[in-house]
N, CA, C and O of each residue as an XYZ file, in Angstrom:
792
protein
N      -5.739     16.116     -7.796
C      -4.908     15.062     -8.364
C      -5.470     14.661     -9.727
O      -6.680     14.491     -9.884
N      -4.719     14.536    -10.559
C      -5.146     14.259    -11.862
C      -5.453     12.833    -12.139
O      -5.267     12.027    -11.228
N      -6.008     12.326    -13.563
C      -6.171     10.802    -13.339
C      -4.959     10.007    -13.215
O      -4.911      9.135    -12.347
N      -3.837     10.247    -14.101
C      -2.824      9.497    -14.323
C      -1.791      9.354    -12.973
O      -1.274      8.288    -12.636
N      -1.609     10.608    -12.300
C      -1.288     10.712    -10.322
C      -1.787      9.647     -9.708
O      -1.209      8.799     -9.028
N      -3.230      9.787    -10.082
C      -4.188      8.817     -9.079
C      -3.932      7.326     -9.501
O      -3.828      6.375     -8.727
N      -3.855      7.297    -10.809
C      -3.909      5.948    -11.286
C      -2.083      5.166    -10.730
O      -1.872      3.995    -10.415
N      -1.414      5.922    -10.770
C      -0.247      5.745     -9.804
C      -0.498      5.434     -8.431
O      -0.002      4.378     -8.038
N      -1.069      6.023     -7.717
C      -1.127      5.968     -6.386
C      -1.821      4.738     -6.256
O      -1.205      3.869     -5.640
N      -2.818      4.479     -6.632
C      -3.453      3.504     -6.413
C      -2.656      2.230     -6.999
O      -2.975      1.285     -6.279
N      -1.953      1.891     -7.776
C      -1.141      0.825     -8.398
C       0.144      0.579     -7.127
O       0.824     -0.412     -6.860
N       0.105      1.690     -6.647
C       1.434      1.353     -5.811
C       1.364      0.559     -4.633
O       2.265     -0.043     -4.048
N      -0.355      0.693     -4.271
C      -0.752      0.534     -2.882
C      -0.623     -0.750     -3.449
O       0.253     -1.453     -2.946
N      -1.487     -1.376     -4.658
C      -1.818     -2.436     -5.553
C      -0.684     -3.819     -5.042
O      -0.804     -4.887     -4.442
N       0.481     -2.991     -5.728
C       1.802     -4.104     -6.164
C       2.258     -4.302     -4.529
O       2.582     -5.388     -4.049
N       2.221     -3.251     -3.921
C       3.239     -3.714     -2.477
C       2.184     -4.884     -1.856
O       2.710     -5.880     -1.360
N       0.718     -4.788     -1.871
C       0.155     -5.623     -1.152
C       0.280     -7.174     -1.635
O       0.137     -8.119     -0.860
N       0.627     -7.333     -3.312
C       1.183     -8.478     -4.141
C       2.624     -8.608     -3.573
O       2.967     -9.790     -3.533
N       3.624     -7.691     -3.095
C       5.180     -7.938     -2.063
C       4.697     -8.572     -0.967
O       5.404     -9.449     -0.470
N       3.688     -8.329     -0.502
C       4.001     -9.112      0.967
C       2.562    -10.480      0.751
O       1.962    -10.830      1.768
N       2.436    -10.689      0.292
C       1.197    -11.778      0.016
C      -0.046    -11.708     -0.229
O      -0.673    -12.758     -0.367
N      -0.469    -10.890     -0.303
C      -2.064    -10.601     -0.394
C      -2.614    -10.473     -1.625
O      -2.226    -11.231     -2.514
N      -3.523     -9.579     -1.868
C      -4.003     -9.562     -3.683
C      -4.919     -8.826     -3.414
O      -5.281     -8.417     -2.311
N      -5.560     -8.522     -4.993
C      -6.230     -7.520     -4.453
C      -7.707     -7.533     -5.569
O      -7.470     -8.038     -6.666
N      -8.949     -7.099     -5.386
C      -9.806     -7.844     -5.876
C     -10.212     -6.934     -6.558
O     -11.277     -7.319     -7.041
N      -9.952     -5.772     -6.943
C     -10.552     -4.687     -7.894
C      -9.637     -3.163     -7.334
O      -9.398     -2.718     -6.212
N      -9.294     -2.671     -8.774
C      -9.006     -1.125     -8.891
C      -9.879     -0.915     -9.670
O     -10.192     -1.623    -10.627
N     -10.622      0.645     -9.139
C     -11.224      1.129     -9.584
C     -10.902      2.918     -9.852
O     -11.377      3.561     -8.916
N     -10.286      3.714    -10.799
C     -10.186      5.005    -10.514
C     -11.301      6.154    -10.840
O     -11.785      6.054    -11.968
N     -11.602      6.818    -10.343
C     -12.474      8.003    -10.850
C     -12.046      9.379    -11.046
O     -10.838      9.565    -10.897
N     -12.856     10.516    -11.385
C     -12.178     11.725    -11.653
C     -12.325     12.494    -10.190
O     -11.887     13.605     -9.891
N     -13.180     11.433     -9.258
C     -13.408     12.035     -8.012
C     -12.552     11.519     -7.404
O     -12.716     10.302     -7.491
N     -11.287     11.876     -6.531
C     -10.174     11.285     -5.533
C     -11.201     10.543     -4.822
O     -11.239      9.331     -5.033
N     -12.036     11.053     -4.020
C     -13.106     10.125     -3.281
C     -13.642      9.158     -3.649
O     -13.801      8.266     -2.815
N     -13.962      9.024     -4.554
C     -14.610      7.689     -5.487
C     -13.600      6.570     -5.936
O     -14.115      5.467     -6.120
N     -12.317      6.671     -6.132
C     -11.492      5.767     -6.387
C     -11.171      4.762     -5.624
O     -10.674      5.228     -4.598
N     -11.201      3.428     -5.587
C     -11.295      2.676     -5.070
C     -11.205      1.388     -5.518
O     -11.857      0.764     -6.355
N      -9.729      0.922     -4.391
C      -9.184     -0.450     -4.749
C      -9.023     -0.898     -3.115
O      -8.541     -0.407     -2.094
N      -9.961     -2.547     -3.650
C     -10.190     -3.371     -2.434
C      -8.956     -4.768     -2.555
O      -8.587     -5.442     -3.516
N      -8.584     -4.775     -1.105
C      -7.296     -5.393     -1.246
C      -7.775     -6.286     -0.062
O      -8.140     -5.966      1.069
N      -7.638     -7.791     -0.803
C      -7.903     -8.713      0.216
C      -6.622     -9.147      0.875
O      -5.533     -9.226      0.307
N      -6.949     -9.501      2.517
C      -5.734     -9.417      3.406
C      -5.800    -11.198      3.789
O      -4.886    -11.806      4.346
N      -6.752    -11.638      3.458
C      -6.673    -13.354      3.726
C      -7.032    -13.344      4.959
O      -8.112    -12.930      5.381
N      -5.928    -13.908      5.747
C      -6.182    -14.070      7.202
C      -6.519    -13.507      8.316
O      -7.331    -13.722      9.215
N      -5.429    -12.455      7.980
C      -5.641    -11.320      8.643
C      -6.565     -9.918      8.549
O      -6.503     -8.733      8.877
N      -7.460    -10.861      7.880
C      -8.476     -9.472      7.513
C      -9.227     -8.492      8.454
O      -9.330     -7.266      8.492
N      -9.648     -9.386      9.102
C     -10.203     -8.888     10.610
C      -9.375     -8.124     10.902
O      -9.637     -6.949     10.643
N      -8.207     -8.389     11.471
C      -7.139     -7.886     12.240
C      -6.987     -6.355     11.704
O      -7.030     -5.414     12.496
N      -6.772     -6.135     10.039
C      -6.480     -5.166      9.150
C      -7.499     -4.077      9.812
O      -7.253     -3.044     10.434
N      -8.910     -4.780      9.397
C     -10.136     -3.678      9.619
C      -9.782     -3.181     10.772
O      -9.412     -2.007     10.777
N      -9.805     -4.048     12.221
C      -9.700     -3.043     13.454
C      -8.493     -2.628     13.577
O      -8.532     -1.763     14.451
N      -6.962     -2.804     13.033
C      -6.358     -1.848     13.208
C      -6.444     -0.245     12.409
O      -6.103      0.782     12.994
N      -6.824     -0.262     11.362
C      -7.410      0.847     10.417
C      -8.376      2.102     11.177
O      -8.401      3.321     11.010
N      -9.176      1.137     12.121
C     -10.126      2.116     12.912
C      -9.300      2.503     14.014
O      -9.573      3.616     14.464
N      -8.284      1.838     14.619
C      -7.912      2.000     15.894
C      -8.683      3.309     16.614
O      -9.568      3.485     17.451
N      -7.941      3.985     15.904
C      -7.796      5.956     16.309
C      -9.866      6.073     17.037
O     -10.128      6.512     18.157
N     -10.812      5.627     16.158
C     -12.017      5.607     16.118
C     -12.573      4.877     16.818
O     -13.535      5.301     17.458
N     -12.032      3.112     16.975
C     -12.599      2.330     17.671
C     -11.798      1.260     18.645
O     -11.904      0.068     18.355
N     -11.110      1.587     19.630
C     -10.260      0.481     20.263
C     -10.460     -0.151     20.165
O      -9.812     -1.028     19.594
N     -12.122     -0.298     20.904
C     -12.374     -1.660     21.767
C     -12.370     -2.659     20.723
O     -11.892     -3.738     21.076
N     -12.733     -2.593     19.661
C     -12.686     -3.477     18.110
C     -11.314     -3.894     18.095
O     -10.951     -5.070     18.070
N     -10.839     -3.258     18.105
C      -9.213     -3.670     17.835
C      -8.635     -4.450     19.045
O      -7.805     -5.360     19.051
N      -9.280     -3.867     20.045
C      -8.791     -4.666     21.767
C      -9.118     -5.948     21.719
O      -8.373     -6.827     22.151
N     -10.193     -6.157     21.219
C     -10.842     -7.503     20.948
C     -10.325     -8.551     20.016
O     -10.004     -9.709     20.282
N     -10.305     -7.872     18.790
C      -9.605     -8.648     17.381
C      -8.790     -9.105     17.965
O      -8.877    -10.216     18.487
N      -7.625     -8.231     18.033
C      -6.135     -8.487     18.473
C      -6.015     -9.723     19.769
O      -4.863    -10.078     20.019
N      -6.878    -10.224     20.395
C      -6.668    -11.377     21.575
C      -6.457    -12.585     20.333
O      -5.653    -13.516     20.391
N      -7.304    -12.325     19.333
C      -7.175    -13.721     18.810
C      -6.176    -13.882     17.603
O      -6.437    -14.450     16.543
N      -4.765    -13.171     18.012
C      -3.740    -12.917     16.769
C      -2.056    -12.908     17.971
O      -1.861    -11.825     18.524
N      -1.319    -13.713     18.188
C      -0.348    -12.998     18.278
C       0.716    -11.898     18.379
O       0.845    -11.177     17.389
N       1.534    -11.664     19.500
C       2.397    -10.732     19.537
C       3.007    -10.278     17.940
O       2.932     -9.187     17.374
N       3.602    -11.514     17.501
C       4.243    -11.588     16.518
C       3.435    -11.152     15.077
O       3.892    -10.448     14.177
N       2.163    -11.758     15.141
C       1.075    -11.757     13.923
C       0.975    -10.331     14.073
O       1.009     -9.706     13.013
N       0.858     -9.658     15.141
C       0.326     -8.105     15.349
C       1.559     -7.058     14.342
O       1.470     -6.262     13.407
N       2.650     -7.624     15.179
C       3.662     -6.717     14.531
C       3.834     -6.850     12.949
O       3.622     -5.881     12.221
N       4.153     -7.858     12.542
C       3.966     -8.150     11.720
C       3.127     -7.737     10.117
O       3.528     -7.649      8.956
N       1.541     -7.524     10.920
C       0.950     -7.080      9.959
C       0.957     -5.409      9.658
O       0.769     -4.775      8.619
N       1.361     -4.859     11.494
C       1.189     -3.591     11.343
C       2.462     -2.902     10.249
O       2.411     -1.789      9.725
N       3.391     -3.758     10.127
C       4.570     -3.442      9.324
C       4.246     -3.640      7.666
O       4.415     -2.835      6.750
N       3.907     -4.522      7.649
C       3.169     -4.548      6.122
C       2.139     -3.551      5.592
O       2.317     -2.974      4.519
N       0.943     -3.332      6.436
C       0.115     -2.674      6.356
C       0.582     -1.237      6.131
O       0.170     -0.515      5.223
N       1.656     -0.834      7.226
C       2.301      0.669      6.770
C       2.800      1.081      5.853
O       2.699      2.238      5.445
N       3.630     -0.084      5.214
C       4.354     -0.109      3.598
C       3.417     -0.022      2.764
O       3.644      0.745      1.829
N       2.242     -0.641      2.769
C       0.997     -0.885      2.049
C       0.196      0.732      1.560
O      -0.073      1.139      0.429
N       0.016      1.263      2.661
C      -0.234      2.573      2.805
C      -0.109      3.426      2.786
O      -1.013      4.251      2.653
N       1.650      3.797      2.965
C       2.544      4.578      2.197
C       3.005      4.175      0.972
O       3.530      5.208      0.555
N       3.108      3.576      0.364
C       3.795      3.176     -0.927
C       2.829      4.131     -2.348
O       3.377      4.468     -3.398
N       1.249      4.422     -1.991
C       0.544      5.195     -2.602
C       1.369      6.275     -2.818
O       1.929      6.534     -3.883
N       1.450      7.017     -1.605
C       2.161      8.329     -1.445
C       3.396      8.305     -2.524
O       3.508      8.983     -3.545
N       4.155      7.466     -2.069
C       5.721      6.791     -2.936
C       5.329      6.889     -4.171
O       5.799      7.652     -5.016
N       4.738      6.367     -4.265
C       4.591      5.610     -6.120
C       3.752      7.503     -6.402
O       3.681      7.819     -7.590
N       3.438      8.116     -5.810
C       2.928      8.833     -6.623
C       4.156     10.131     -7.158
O       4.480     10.751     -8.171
N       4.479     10.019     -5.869
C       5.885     10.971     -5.620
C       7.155     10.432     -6.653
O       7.822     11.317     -7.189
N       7.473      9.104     -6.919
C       8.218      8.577     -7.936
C       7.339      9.010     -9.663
O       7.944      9.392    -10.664
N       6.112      8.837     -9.574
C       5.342      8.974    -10.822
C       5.946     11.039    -11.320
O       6.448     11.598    -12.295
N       5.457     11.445     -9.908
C       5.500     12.892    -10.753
C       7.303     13.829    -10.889
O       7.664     14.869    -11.440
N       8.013     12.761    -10.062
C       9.373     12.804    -10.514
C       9.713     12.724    -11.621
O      10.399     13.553    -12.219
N       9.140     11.387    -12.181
C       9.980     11.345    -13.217
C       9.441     12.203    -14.264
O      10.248     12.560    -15.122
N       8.071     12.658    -14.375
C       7.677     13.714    -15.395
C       8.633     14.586    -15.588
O       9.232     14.786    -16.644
N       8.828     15.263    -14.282
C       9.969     16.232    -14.265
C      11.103     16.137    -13.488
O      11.007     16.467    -12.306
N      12.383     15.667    -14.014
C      12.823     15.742    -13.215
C      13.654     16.722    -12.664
O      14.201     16.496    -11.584
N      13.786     17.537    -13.119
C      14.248     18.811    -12.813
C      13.617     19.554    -11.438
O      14.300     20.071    -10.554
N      12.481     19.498    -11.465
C      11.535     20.259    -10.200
C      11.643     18.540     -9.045
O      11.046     18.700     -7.980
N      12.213     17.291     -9.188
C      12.531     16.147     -8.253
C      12.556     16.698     -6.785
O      13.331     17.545     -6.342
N      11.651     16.111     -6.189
C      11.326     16.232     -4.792
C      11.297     14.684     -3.887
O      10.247     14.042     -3.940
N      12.004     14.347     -3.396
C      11.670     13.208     -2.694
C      10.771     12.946     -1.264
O      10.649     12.046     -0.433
N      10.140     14.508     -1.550
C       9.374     13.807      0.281
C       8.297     14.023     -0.229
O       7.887     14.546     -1.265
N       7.723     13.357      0.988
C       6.138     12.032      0.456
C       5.797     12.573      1.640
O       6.357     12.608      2.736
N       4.393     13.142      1.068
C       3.436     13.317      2.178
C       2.004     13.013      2.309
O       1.153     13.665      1.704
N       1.695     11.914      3.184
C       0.472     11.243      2.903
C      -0.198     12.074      3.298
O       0.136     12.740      4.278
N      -1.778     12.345      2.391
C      -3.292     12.844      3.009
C      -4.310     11.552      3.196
O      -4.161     10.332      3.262
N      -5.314     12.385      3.241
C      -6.851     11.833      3.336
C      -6.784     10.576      4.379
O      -6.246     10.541      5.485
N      -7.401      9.694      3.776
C      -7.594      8.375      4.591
C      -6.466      7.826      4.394
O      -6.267      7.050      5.328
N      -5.527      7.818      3.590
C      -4.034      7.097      3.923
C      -3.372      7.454      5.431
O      -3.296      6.647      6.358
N      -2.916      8.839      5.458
C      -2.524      9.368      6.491
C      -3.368      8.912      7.712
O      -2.829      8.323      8.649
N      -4.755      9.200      7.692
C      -5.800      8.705      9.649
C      -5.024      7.418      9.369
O      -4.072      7.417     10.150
N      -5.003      6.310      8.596
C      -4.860      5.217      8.615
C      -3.232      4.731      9.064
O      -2.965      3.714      9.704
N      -2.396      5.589      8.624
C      -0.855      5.266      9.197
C      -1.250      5.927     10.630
O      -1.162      5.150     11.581
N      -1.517      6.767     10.812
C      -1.443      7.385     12.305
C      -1.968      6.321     13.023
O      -1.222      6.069     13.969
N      -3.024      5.522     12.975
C      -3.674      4.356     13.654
C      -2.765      3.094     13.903
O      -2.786      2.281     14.827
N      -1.923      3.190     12.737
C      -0.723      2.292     12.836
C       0.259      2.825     13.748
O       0.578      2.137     14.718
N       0.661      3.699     13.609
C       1.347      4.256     14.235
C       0.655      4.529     16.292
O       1.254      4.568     17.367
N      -0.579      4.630     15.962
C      -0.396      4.566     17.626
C      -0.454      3.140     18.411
O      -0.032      2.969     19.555
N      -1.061      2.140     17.576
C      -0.614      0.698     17.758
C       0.695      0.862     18.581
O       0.820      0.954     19.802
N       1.747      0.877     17.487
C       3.087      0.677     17.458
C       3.702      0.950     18.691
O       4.457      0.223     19.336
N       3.192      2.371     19.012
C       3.361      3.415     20.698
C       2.724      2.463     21.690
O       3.270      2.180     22.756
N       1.484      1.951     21.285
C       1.217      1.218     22.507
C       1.895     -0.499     22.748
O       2.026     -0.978     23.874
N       2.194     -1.101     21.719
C       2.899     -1.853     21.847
C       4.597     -1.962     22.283
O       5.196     -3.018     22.482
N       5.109     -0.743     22.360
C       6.083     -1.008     22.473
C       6.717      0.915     22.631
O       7.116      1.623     21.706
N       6.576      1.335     24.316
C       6.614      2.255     24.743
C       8.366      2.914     24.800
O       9.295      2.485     25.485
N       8.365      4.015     23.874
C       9.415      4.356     23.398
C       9.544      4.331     21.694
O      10.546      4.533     21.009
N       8.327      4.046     21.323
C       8.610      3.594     19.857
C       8.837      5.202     19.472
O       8.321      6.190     19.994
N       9.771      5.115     18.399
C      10.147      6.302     17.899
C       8.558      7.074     17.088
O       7.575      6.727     16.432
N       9.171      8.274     17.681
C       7.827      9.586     17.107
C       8.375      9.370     15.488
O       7.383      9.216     14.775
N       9.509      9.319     14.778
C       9.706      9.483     13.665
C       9.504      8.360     13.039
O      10.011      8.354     11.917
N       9.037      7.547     13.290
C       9.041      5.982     12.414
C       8.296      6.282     11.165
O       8.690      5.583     10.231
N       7.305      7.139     10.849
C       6.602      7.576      9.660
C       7.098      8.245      8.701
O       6.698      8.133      7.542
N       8.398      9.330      9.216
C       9.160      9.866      7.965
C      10.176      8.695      7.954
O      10.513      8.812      6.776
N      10.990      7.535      8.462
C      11.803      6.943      8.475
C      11.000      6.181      7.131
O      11.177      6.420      5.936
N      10.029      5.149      7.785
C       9.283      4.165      6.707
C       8.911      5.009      4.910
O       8.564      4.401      3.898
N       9.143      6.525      5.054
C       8.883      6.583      3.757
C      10.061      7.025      2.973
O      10.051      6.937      1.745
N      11.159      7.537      3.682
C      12.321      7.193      3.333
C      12.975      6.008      2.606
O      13.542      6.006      1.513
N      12.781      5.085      3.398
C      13.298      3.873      2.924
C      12.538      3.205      2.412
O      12.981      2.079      2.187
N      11.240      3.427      2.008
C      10.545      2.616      0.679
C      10.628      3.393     -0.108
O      11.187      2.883     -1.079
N      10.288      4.820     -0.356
C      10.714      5.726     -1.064
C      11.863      4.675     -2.596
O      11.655      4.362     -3.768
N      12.946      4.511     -1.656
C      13.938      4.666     -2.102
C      13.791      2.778     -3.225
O      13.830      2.604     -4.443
N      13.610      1.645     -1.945
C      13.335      0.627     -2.492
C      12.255      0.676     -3.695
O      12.482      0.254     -4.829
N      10.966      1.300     -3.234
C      10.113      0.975     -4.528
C      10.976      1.912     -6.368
O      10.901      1.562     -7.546
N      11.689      3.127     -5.683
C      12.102      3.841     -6.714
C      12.967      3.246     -7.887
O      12.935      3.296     -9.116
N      13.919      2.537     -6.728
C      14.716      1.767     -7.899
C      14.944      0.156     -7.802
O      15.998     -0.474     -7.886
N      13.915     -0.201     -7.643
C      13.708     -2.000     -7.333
C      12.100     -2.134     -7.749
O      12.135     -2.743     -8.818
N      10.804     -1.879     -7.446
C       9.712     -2.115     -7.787
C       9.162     -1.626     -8.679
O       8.304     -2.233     -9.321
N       9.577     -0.244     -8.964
C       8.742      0.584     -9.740
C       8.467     -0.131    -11.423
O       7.339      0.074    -11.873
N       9.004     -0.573    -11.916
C       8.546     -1.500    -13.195
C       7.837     -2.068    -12.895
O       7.244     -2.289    -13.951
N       6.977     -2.933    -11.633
C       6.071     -3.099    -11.869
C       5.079     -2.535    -11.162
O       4.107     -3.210    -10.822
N       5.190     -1.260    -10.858
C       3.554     -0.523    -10.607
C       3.827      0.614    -11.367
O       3.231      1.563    -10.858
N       4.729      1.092    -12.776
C       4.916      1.664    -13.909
C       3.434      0.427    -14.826
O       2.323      0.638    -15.312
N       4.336     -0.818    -14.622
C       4.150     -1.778    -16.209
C       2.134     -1.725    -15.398
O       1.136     -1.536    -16.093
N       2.125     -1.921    -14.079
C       0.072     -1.930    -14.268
C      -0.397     -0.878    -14.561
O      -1.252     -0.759    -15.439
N       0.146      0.231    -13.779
C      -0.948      1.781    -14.221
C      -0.520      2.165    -15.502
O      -0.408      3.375    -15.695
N      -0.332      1.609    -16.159
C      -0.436      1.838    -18.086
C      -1.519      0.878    -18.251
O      -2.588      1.047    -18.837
N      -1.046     -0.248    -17.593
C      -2.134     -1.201    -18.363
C      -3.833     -0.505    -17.687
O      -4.873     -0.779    -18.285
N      -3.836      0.168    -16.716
C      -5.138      0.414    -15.953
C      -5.263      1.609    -16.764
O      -6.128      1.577    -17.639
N      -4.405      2.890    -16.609
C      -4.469      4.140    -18.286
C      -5.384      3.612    -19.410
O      -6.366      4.098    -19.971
N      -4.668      2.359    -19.552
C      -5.677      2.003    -21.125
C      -6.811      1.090    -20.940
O      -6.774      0.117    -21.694
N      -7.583      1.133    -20.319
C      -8.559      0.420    -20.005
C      -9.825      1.450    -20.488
O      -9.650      2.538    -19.940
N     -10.669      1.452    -21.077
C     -11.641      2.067    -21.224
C     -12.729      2.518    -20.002
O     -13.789      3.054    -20.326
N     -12.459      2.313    -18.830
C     -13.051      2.810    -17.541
C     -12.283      2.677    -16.497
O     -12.902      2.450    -15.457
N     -11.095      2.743    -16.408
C      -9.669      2.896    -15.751
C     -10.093      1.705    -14.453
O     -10.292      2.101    -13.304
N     -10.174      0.476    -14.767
C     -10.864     -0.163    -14.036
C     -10.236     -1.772    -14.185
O      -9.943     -2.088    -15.338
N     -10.059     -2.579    -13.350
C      -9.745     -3.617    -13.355
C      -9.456     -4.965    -12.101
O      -8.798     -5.143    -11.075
N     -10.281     -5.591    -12.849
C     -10.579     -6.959    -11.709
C      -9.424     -7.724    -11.030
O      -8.393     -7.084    -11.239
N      -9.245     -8.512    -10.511
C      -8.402     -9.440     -9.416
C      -7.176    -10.469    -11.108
O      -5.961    -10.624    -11.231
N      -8.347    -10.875    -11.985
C      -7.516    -11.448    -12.773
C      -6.755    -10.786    -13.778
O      -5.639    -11.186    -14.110
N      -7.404     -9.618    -14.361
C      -6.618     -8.908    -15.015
C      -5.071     -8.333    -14.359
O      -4.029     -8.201    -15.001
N      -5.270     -8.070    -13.013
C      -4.312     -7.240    -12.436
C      -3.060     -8.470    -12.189
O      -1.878     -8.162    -12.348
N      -3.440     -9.781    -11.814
C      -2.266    -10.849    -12.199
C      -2.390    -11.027    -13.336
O      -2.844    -12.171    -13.335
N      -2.312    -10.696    -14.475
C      -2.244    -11.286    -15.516
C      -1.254    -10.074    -16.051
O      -0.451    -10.265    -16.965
N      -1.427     -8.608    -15.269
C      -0.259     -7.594    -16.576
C       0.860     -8.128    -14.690
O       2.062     -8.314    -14.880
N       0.444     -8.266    -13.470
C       1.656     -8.359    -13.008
C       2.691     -9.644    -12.979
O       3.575     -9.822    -12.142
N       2.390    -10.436    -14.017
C       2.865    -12.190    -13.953
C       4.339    -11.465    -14.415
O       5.314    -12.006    -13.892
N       4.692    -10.137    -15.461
C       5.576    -10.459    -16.023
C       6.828     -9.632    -15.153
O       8.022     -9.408    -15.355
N       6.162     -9.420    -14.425
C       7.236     -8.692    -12.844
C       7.681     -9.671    -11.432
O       8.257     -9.344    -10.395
N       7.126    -11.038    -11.912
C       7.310    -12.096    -10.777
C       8.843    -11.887    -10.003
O       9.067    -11.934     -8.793
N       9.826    -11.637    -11.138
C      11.056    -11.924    -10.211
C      11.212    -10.499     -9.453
O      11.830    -10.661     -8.400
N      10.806     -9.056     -9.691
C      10.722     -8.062     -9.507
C      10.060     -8.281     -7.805
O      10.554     -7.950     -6.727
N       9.095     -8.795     -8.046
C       8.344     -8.256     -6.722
C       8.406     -9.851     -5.657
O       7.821     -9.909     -4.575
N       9.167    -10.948     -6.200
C       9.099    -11.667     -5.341
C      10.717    -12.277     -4.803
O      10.887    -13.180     -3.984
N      11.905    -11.419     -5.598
C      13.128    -11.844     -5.440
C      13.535    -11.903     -4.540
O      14.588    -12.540     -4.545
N      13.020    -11.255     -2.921
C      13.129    -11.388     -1.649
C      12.450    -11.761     -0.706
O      12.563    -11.573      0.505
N      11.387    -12.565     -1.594
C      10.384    -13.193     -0.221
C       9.859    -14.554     -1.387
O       9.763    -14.794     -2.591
N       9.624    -15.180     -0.009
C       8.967    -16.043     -0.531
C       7.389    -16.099     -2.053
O       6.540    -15.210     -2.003
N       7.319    -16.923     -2.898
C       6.457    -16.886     -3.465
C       4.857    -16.684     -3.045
O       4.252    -17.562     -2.430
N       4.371    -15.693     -3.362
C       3.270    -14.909     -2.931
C       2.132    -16.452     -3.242
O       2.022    -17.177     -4.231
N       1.433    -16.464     -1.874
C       0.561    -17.462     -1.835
C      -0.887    -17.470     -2.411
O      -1.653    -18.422     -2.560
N      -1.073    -15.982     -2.730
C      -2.276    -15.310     -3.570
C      -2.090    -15.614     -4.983
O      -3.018    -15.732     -5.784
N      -0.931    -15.727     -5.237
C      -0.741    -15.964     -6.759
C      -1.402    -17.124     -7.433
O      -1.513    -18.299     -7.084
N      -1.801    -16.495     -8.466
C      -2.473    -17.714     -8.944
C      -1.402    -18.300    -10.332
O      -1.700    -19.321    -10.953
């Protein structure tokens, strides 16, 4: 993956976690896919985040967390969290579209630690609620696919330029509200005003 791919992917994960309330306390990109790294604070539910992430690795963590969260809080986050996690994939798949659009491909296929990490979501989901569809993972990237393509993407276009020109492709909690203030109606026209916002 090249820098400017990566610097996409990572902006996408960025802005959706600013859609559903959260924020995020540093992007960092490198020339190593492995080394890149953006920490996204979840507030409340932080706990909750970590042991569902491990599920696949660690139940009993998650068996535990989860007593002190709601039916509702559970679902809830696991639905955010999946958008959160695919939207990388998305935003990267929208990024190398539009280079070309002639060679335009719309399917999104998550690797590395994105992918263990939806699958963990995804077996949540199975155990919460027996019958849950095997396809819910190509469904969810379908239909953000499509929302971030032509509704969000100005603003995880308008940050990974601003992160491009940064002299160490790098940027803190305030910088990253400060290039996304001018996308407010963009990313908050269907939900309530993001409580992270400063």
């Amino acid at each position: 993956m090249d820098i400017a791919t990566a610097v996409y992917h990572e902006c996408g994960h960025v802005v959706m976690s600013y859609y559903y309330g959260f924020s995020c306390d540093s992007i960092q990109i490198s020339l190593s896919e492995r080394d890149s790294k953006t920490v996204i604070k979840y507030g409340e539910v932080q706990s909750l985040v970590e042991a569902i992430l491990r599920y696949n690795e660690e139940p009993a963590v998650y068996a535990e967390t989860s007593r002190h969260h709601s039916q509702e809080n559970i679902f809830s986050t696991l639905v955010k969290l999946g958008v959160i996690l695919a939207s990388g994939g998305i935003a990267e798949r929208v990024y190398l579209n539009k280079l070309n659009p002639e060679a335009e491909n719309d399917e999104v296929l998550p690797s590395g630690s994105d992918l263990a990490r939806l699958q963990s979501i995804h077996s949540i989901f199975q155990a919460l609620r027996p019958g849950f569809p095997s396809d819910y993972l190509d469904k969810l990237f379908q239909v953000w696919h499509v929302t971030i393509r032509d509704q969000i993407w100005p603003a995880i276009d308008g940050l990974a330029r601003a992160v491009l020109e940064t002299a160490d492709l790098s940027m803190g909690q305030a910088e990253i509200e400060h290039c996304l203030e001018n996308y407010k109606m963009i990313l908050f026209q269907d939900t309530l005003l993001n409580r992270a916002w400063r």
